[in-house]
Structure formats: C-alpha cells, structure tokens
C-alpha positions in Angstrom: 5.2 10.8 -11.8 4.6 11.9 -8.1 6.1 9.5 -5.3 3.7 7.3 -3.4 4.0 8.9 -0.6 2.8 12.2 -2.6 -0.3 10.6 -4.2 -1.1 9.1 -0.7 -1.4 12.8 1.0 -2.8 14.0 -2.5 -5.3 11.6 -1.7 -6.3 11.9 2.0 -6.1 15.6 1.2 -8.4 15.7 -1.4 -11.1 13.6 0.0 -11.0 15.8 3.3 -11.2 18.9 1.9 -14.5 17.4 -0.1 -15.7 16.1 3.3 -14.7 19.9 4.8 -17.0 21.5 2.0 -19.8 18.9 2.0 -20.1 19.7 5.9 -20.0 23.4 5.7 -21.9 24.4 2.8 -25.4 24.8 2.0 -25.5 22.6 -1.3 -28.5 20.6 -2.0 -28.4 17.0 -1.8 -28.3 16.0 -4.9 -25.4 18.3 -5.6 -23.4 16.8 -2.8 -24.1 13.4 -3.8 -22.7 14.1 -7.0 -19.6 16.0 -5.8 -18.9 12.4 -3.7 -19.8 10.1 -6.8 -17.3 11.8 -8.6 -14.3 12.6 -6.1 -12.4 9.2 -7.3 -12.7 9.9 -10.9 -10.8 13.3 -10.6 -8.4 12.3 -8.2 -7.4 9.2 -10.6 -7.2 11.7 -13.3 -5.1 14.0 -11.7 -1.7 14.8 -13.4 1.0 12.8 -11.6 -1.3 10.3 -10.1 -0.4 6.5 -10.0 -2.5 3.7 -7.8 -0.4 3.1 -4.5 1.9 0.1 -3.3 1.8 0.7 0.2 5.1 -1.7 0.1 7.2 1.0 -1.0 6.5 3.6 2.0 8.3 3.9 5.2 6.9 3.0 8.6 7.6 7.2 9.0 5.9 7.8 5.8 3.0 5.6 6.9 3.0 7.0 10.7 2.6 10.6 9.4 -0.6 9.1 6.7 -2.8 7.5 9.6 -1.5 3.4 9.7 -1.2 1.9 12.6 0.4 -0.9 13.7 -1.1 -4.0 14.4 1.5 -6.2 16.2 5.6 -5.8 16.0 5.1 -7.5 12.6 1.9 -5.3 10.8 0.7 -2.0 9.9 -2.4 -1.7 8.6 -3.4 0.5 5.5 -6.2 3.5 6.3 -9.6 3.1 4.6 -9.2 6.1 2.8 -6.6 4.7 0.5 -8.6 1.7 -0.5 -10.2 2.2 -3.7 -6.6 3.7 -4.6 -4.9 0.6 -4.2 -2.6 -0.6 -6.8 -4.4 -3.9 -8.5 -2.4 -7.3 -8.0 -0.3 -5.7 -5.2 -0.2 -8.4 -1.9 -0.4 -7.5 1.1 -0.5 -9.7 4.7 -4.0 -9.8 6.8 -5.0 -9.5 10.0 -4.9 -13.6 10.1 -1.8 -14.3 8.6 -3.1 -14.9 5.0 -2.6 -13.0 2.0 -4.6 -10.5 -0.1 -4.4 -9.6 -3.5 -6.0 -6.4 -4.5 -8.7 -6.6 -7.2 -12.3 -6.2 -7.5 -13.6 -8.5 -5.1 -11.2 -7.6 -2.1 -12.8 -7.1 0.9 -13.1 -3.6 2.2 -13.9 -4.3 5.6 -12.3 -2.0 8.4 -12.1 -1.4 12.0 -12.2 2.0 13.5 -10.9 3.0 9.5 -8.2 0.7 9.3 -8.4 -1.8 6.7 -7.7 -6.1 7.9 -4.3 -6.0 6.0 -1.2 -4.0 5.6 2.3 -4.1 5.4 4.8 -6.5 7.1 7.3 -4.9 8.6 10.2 -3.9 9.2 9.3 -1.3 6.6 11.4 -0.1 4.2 14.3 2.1 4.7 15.0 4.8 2.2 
C-alpha cells in the first residue's frame, strides 16, 4: 500500500499528464471524451492505490500538492483530489461546519480549491 501522500501525487500526476495529451494531440473527440470518462477508473485500479484521508498529510506534504490555507486554522483540499476522497472521512468547511464525504457532498470550489479541508496545526510526522 502506497502512502497518502504517494497516491495524492499519483493522482495529480496522472490526471495532468491526460490533460497534457488531450491538449497536444490530434485525437478525435469522441476519443478524448472517452480517455476522460475513464481516467478515474484506472487510477482507482491502479496497484497500490487507496482513497485519500487528507487528515493524515503534513501541512509540507499538502504545500508541495496545491492546498492552500484558508485562515491560521484551515487548508483547503484541491479539486483534483475530490472524487478520490476517502468515503465517511470529516473534514471542517469554509463555515465552520462539518462534511462528511459520500455521494451527495458538494463539489463546489473556488479558484480549484474545494469549501473544506483540514484543521490545522497539521500533523507532524
């Protein structure tokens, strides 16, 4: 089993290499639709991959994936890792509430940061 912090890069690495050939190749439509309708499925079933807890990174581990800091107290989780998300994990909101992750959890972002994160002080490890 691959650390989190190893399926979170495996993860932004993987979707912007698919972005990186998607931009710069000639494929038809259709074909690059499917490539994208089919980019979580193989990352999931990659060998060593686990759904994330973004409670068991370090603020340096988190700096060097693309959160940023809301206030002294939150960082908030890039939109790239969302459908990744460990289900039932809680995390804090921009608000002060709570979020659990499941199905219905909103998705909404600003400027690709999701409206929850992790409370810090972070981890130390």
């Amino acid at each position: 089993m691959l650390k989190t912090y190893d399926v979170c890069l495996y993860i932004r690495d993987r979707q912007l290499n698919k972005v990186a050939e998607l931009l710069n190749y000639d494929w038809s439509s259709e074909f690059k639709m499917k490539e994208l309708d089919t980019l979580r499925t193989t990352i999931k079933g990659s060998e060593g991959y686990s759904d994330v807890d973004c409670n068991t990174l370090t603020l340096t581990e988190m700096t060097s994936l693309g959160f940023h800091k809301w206030d002294d107290s939150l960082i908030l989780i890039p939109l790239y890792l969302f459908k990744f998300l460990k289900p039932g994990v809680t995390y804090p909101d921009i608000k002060g509430d709570k979020v659990m992750i499941n199905s219905k959890t909103n998705n909404d972002h600003r400027s690709g940061l999701l409206a929850f994160g992790v409370r810090l002080p972070c981890p130390v490890h």
